[in-house]
N, C-alpha and C positions, 0 to 999 in steps of 0.2 A: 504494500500500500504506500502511497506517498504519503511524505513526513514533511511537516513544516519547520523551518529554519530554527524557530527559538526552542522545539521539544529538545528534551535531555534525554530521552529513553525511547526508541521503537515499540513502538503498541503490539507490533505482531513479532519480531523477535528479541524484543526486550535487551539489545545491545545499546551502549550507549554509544549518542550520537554526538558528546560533547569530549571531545580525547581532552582538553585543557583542564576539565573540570572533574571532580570528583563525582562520580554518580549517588555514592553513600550521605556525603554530608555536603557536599555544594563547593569547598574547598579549591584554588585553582593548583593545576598541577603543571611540572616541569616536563617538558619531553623526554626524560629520562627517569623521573619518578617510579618506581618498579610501585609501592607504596603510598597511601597519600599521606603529606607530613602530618595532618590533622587528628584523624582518625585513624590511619594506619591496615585498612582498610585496600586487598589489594586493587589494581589499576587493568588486573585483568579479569576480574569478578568472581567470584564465589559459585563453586559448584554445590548443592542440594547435598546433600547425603542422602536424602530419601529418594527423590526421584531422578538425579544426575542433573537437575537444568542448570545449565550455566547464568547468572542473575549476576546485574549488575545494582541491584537494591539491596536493601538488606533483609524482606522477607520473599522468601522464593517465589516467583512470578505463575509458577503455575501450582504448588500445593499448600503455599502460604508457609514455609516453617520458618521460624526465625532463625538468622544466618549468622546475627553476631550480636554485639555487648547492645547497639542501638537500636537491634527488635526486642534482645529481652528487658531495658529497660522499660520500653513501652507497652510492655506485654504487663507489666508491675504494673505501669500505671493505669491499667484498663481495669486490672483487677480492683483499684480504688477509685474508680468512675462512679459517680452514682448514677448518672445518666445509661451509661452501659450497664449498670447491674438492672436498674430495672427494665430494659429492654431485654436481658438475660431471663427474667423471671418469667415477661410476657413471653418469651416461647415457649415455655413448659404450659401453658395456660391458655395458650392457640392451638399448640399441638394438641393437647388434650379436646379442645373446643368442637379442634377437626374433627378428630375419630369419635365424637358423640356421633357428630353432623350425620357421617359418614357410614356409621354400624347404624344409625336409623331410619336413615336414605336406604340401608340395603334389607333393614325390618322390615319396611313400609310398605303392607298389603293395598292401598290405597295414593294413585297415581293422577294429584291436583297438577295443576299448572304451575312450573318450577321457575324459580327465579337466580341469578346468577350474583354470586357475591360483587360488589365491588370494582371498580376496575383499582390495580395499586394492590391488592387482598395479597398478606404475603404466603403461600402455599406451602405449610412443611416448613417453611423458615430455613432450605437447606441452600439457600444459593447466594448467603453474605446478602449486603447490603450496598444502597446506591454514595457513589461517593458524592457528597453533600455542598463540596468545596472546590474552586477554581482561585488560584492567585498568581498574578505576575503573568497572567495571560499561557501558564505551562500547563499542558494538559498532562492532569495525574489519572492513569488506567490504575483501574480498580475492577474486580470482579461484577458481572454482571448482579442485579440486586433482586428484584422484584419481577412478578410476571404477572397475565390476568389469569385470576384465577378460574378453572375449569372444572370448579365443583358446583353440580346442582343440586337445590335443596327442594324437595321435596315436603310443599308446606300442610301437611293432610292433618297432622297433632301439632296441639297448642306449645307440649312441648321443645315439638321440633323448632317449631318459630318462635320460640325464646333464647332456644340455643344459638339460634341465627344472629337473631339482634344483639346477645352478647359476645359474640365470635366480630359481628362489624366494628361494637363501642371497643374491643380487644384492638382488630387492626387499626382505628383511629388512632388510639392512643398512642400504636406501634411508630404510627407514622407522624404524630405529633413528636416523640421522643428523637426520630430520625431526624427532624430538622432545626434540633437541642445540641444533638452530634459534632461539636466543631470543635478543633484545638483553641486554645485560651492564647492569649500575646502574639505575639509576632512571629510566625514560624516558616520557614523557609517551606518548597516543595518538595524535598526530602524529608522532611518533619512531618509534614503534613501526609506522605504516603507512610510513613511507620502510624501514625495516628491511625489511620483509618485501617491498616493492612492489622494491626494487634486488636481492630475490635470485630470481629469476627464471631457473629450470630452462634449458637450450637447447630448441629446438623443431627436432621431427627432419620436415623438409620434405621432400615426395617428390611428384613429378611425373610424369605421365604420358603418353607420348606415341606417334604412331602413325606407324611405318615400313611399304612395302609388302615384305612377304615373298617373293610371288609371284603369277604372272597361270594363270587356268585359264580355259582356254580355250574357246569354243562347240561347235569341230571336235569335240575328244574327251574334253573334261575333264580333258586333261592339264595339268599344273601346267611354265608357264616361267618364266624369271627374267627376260625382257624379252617381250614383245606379239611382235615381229617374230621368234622362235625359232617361231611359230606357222607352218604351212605355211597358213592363210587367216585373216589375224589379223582380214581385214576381216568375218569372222561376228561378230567382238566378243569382249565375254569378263568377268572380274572379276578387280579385284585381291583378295589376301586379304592380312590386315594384323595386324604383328605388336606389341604392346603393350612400350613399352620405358620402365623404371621408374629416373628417376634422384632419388637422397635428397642432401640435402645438409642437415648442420646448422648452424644459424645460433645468435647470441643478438642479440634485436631491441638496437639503438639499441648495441649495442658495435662502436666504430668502431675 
């Protein structure tokens, strides 16, 4: 893609595009610099340990991990955010909202006219958040944030449409808190991408797996719980297999 003159970092291969300057803290550098005298920080960038990307930031560009002294102090100081803690809380409490929503969407003998959350609705809360800030005219790439959300609710119990309207006042809030989000004082656009790169949503993980239910049989197409409750098991038979859904939330690289 084409890059404009004053960007410090390529959006799609995250090489820096300023050789003079330091990508980590903004610092000018010598042509011979191996180091920056600053931060100390090398001039040929930091490979990932986790995924090998080569990053000229200090949180890895494509799986976020912190790369040096300048992600983990920012990573401390997310953790004494109150802003971020309670956007931290609201996910446990969307997430949860959801899978009401969601197991009574898939209860619901009774199929009303459905209505679509929100446009901005943040879904699962698993894809980070929008970066909030532009300064100095540099554009700071940030992970994509939000999407429309693609859940229908089915409004048939009073319930269900309570659940709804507190799942909306939830992402209000979320999105009120989002545009609370901004670093304090005067901070360079390397300050400003470790700010945003250490506050990093939880990601609600769910997996899925397959148990056998039960065995139906050749003889009569009855349904057993073991092969040998069959009176001629050796006609053969199938299992049928039931879909069992475990979520756990994590936050990458918080140990």
């Amino acid at each position: 893609m084409a890059v404009q003159p004053h960007w410090e970092i390529c959006p799609s291969c995250g090489h820096s595009l300023q050789p003079n300057q330091c990508s980590f803290c903004g610092a000018p550098l010598e042509h011979d610099d191996r180091f920056c005298p600053e931060c100390g920080n090398p001039r040929v960038g930091i490979v990932c340990p986790d995924c090998g990307t080569l990053n000229f930031r200090s949180f890895c560009r494509k799986c976020n991990r912190p790369l040096n002294e300048f992600a983990d102090r920012e990573v401390q100081r997310a953790h004494q955010d109150p802003i971020y803690q309670q956007m931290i809380a609201l996910t446990d409490e969307l997430a949860d909202l959801e899978t009401k929503l969601t197991d009574k969407k898939d209860d619901s003998d009774v199929h009303n006219e459905s209505e679509s959350l929100p446009k901005g609705a943040v879904v699962g809360l698993s894809d980070g958040y929008k970066t909030l800030l532009k300064r100095n005219e540099v554009s700071i790439a940030s992970p994509a944030l939000r999407r429309e959300s693609k859940i229908k609710l089915t409004l048939a119990k009073p319930e269900l449409t309570e659940t709804a309207e507190e799942y909306k006042e939830k992402v209000e809030e979320m999105q009120h808190l989002m545009q609370k989000l901004r670093p304090e004082g005067d901070t360079t656009p390397q300050m400003q991408r470790n700010y945003y790169s250490a506050r990093k949503l939880p990601v609600l993980k769910k997996n899925v797996t397959k148990t056998p239910a039960y065995w139906i049989c050749n003889l009569c197409h009855a349904r057993h719980l073991q092969p040998s409750e069959c009176a001629q098991p050796q006609l053969g038979g199938e299992w049928v297999y039931d879909d069992i859904i475990t979520a756990q939330r994590v936050f990458e690289y918080e140990e």
